[in-house]
C-alpha positions as CSV (number, residue, x, y, z in Angstrom):
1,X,-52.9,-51.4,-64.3
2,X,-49.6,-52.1,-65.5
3,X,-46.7,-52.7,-62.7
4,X,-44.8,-49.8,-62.7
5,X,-40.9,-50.4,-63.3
6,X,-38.5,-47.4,-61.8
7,X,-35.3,-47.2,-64.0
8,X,-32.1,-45.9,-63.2
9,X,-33.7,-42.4,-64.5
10,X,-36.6,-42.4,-62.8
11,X,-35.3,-43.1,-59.3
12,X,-32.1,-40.3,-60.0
13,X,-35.0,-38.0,-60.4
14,X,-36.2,-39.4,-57.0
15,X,-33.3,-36.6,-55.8
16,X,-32.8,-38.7,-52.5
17,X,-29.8,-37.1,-50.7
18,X,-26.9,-39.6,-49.6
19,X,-28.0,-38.0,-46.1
20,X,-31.6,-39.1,-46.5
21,X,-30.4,-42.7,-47.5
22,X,-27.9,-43.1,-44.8
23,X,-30.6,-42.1,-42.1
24,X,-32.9,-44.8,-43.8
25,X,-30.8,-47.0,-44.2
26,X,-29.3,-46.6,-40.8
27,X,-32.9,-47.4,-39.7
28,X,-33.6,-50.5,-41.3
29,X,-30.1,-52.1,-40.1
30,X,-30.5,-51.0,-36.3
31,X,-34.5,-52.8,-36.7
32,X,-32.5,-55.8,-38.2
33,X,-30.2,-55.7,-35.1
34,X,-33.1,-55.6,-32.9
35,X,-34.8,-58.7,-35.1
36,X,-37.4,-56.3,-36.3
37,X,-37.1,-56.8,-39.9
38,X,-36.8,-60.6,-41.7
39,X,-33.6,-61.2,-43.7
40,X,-32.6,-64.8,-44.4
41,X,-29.0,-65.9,-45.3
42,X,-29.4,-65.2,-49.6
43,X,-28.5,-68.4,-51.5
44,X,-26.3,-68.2,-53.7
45,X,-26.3,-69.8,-57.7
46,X,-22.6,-70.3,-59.1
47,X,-22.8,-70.2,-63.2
48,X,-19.6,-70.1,-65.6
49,X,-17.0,-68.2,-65.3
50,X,-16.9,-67.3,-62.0
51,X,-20.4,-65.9,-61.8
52,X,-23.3,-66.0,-60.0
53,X,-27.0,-65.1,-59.2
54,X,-28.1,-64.1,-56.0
55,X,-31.5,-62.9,-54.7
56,X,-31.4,-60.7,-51.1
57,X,-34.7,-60.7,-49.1
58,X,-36.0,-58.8,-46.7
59,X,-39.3,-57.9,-45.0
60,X,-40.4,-55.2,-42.8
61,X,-44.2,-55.9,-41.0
62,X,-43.8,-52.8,-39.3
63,X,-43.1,-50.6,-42.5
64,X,-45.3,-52.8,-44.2
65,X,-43.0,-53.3,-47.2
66,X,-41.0,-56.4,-48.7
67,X,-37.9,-57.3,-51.3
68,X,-36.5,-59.4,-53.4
69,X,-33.4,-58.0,-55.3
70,X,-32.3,-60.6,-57.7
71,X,-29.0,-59.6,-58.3
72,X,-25.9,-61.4,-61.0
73,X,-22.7,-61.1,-61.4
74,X,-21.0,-62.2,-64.7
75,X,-17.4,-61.5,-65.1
76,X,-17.3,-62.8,-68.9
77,X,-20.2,-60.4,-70.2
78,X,-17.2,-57.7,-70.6
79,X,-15.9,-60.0,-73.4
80,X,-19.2,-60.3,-74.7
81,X,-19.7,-56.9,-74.9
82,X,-22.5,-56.9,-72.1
83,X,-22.3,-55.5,-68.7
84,X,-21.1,-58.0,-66.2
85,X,-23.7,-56.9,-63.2
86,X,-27.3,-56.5,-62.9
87,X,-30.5,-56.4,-60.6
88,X,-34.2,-56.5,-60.9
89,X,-35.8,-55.7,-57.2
90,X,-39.5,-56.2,-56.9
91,X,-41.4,-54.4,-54.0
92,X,-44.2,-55.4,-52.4
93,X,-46.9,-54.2,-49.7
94,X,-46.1,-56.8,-46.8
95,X,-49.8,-57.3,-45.7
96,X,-51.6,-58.1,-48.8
97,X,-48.4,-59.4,-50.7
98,X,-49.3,-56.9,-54.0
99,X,-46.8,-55.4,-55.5
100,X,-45.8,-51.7,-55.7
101,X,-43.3,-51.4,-58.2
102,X,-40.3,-53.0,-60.3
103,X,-36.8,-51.0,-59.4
104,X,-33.1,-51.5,-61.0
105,X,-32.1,-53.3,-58.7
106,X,-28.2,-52.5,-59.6
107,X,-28.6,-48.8,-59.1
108,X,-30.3,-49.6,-55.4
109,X,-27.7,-52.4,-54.7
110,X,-24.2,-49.8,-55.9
111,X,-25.9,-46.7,-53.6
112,X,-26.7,-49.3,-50.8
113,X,-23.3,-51.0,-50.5
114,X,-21.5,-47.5,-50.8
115,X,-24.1,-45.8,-48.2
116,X,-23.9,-49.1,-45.8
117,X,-19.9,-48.6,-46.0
118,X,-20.1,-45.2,-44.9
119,X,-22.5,-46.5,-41.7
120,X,-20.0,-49.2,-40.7
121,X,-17.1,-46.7,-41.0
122,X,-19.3,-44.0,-38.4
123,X,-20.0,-47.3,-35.9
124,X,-16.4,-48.9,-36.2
125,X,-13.5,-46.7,-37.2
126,X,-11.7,-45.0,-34.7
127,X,-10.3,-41.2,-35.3
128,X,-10.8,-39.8,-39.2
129,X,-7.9,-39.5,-41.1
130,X,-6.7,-40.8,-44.2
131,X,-8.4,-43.0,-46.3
132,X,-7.1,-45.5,-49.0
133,X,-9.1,-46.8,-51.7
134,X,-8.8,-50.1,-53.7
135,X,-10.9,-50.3,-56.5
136,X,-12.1,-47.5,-58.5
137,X,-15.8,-48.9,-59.8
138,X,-19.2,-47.5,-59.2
139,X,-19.9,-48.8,-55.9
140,X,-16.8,-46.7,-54.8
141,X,-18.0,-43.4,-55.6
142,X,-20.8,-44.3,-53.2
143,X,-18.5,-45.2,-50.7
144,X,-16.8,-42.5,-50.7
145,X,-19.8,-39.8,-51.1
146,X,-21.0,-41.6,-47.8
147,X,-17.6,-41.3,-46.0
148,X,-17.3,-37.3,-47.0
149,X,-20.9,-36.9,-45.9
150,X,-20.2,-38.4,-42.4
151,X,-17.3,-36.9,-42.2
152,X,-14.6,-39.7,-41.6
153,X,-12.4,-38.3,-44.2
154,X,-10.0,-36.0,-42.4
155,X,-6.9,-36.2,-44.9
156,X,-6.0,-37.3,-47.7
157,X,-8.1,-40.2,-49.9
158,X,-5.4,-42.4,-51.8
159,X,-6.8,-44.6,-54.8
160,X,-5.3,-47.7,-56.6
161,X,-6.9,-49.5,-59.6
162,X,-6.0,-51.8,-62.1
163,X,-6.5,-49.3,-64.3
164,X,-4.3,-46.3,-63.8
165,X,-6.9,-44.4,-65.6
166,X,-9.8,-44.9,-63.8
167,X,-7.7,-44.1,-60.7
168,X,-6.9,-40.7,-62.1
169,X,-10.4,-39.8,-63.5
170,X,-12.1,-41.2,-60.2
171,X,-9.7,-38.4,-58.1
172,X,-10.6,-35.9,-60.3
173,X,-14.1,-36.7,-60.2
174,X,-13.8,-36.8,-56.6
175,X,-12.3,-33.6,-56.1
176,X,-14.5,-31.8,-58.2
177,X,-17.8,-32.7,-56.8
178,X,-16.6,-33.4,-53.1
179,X,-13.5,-31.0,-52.4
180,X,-11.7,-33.9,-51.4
181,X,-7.9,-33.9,-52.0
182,X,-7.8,-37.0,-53.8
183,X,-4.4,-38.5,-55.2
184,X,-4.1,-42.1,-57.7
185,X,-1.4,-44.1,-56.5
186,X,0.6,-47.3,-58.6
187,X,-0.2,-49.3,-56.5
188,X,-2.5,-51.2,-53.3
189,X,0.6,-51.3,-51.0
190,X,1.0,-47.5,-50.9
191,X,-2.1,-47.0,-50.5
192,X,-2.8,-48.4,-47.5
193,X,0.1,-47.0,-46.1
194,X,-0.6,-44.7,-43.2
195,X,-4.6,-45.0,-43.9
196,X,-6.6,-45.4,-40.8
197,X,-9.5,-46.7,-42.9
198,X,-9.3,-48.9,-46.1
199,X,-11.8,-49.6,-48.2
200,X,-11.6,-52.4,-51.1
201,X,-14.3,-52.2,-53.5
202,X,-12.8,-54.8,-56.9
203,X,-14.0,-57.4,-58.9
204,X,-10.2,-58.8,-58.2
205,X,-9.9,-62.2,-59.5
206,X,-6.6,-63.5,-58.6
207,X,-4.5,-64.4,-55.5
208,X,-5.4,-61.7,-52.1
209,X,-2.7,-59.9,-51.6
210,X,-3.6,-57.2,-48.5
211,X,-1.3,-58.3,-46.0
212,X,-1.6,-57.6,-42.3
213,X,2.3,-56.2,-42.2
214,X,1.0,-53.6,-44.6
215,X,-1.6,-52.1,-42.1
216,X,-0.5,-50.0,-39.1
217,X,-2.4,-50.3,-35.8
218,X,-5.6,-48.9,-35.3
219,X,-6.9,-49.3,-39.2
220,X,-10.7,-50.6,-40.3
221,X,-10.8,-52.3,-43.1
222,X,-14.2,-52.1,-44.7
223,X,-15.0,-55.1,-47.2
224,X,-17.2,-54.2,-50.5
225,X,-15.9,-57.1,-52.5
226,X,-15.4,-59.6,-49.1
227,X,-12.5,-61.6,-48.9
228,X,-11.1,-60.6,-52.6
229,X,-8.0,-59.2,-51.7
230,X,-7.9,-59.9,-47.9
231,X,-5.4,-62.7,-47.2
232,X,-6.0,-65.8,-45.4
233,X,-3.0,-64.5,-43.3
234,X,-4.1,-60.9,-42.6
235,X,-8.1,-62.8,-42.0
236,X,-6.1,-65.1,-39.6
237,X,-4.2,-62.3,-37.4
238,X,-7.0,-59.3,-37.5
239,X,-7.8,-58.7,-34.3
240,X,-11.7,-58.0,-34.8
241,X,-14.1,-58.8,-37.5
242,X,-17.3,-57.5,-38.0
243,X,-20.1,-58.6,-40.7
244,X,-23.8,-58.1,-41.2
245,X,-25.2,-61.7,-39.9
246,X,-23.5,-64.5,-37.9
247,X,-25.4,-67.0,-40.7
248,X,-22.3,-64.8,-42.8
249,X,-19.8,-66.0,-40.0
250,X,-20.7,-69.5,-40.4
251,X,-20.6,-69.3,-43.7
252,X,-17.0,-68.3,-43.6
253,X,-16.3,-71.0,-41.0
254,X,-16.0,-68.5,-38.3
255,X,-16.7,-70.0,-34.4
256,X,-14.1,-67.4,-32.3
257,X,-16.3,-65.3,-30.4
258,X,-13.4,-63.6,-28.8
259,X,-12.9,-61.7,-32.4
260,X,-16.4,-61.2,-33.4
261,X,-18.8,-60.3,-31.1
262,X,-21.6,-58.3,-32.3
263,X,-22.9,-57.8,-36.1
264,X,-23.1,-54.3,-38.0
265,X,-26.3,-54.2,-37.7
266,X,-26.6,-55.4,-33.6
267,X,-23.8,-52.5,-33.7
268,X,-26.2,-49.9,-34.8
269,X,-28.9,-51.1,-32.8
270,X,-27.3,-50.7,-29.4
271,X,-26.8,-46.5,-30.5
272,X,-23.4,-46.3,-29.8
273,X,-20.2,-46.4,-32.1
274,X,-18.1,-49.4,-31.1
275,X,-14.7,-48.3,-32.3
276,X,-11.6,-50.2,-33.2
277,X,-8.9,-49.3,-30.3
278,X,-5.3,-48.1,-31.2
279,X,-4.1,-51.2,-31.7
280,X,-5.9,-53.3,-33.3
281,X,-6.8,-54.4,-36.7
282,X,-10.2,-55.1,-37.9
283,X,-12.0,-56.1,-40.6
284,X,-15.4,-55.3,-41.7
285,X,-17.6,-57.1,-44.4
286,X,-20.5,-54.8,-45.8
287,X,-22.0,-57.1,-48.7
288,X,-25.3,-58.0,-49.5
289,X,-27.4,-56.5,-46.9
290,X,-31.1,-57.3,-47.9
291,X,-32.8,-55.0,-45.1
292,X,-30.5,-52.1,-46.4
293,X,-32.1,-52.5,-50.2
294,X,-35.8,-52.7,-48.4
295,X,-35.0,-49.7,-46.2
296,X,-33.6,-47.6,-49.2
297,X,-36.2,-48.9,-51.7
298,X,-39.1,-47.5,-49.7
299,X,-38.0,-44.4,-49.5
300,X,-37.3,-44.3,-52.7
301,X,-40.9,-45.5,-53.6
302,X,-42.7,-43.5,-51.3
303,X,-40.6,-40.4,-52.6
304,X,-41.6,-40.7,-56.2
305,X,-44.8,-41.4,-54.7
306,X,-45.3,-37.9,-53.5
């Protein structure tokens, strides 16, 4: 029997609710916080032009399911006339290692980064308000769908992009489909301006350039693309940062407990929102969170199963 392979169609017609993937997903990271699921730090191939390969792994013995979403990145396929990002993820029953199906992997990983995004904003942010946006791309409508369905947008949602177009048609796309009141600004700087929660979502390939004088007191700012457009300085000065694994914080060269603490996922184990205070900064990284794929593509498997 042939190995069946789920396309970006076929799992759309899953009709998984962003609500039913956040609870799932919510799942799977509080049983990786409690060292209930297996997730080793992804390596990580570097090819030309800035791009890379990376596969995220995850097992779950007690949901009986594992994952390996082989992921790429290749910024010089848009001159190519190729897309620059894709993803095979193969799922497997954990006991008798057979597999169960082949999924895009690209349309679990964009719904999985926005949907995570949305969880770390619920467990960290402090009172909703308004939200700035950096980076109009397709992992940002995810983001955001998350965000309204958790309600921790209580304002306005600002939105700068390279593209001035994309900034406009992603407001209007957001207003019409979420009732959001969603405005395209020139520029990063006045965006974040007055936003308690910022979320940058770019394939950005120059100098950083979010600076900690931009960000009043008492903002979260959640990390799609990492340390793209966070400065060294504004990395240097937050006063908390939160990612999905310490083997992440070593990675980074990270040692200052006083600043870190606990992961996203330790976070959502424990039950309880940990939220910034008043005055700080913090930072949040939500990449590449192989128990969040696992989580999301059982359900979806199961669903279609049904």
């Amino acid at each position: 029997m042939p190995l069946p392979f789920l396309s970006a169609e076929m799992l759309d017609r899953a009709g998984v609710s962003a609500v039913e993937a956040l609870g799932a997903i919510e799942i799977g990271l509080a049983a990786l916080g409690r060292s209930a699921v297996q997730q080793p730090l992804p390596p990580l191939l570097h090819s030309a032009d800035r791009g890379f390969f990376q596969p995220l792994v995850a097992a779950s013995a007690s949901d009986n399911v594992a994952c390996v979403n082989w992921l790429t990145y290749q910024p010089g396929n848009s001159a190519r006339g190729r897309a620059h990002s894709g993803g095979i993820l193969i799922l497997n029953d954990f006991v008798t290692g057979a597999p169960l199906c082949i999924m895009d992997g690209l349309w679990v990983s964009h719904r999985r980064t926005g949907y995570v995004t949305g969880l770390a904003a619920k467990y960290l942010a402090g009172k909703a308000g308004d939200v700035a946006l950096i980076g109009a791309g397709a992992i940002a409508v995810f983001a955001i769908e998350a965000l309204a369905a958790l309600g921790r947008i209580d304002g306005e949602l600002r939105v700068a992009s390279r593209s001035s177009a994309a900034a406009v048609q992603f407001c209007v796309n957001t207003s019409t489909r979420l009732g959001l009141s969603a405005r395209p600004v020139a520029d990063a700087r006045t965006a974040v301006r007055g936003a308690s929660l910022v979320v940058t979502s770019t394939t950005h390939d120059g100098p950083p350039f979010i600076e900690r004088n931009w960000l009043e007191p008492g903002t979260l700012v959640i990390m799609i693309d990492r340390l793209r457009v966070v400065t060294p300085g504004l990395l240097a000065e937050a006063d908390r940062i939160v990612t999905t694994s310490r083997e992440a914080l070593a990675r980074w060269g990270f040692n200052d407990s006083k600043r870190t603490g606990s992961t996203l996922p330790e976070i959502i184990a424990a039950g309880r929102p940990q939220p910034i205070s008043s005055d700080q900064v913090a930072l949040c990284d939500v990449a590449g969170i192989a128990a969040a794929d696992l989580a999301f593509a059982a359900l979806l498997w199961r669903r279609l199963q049904k």
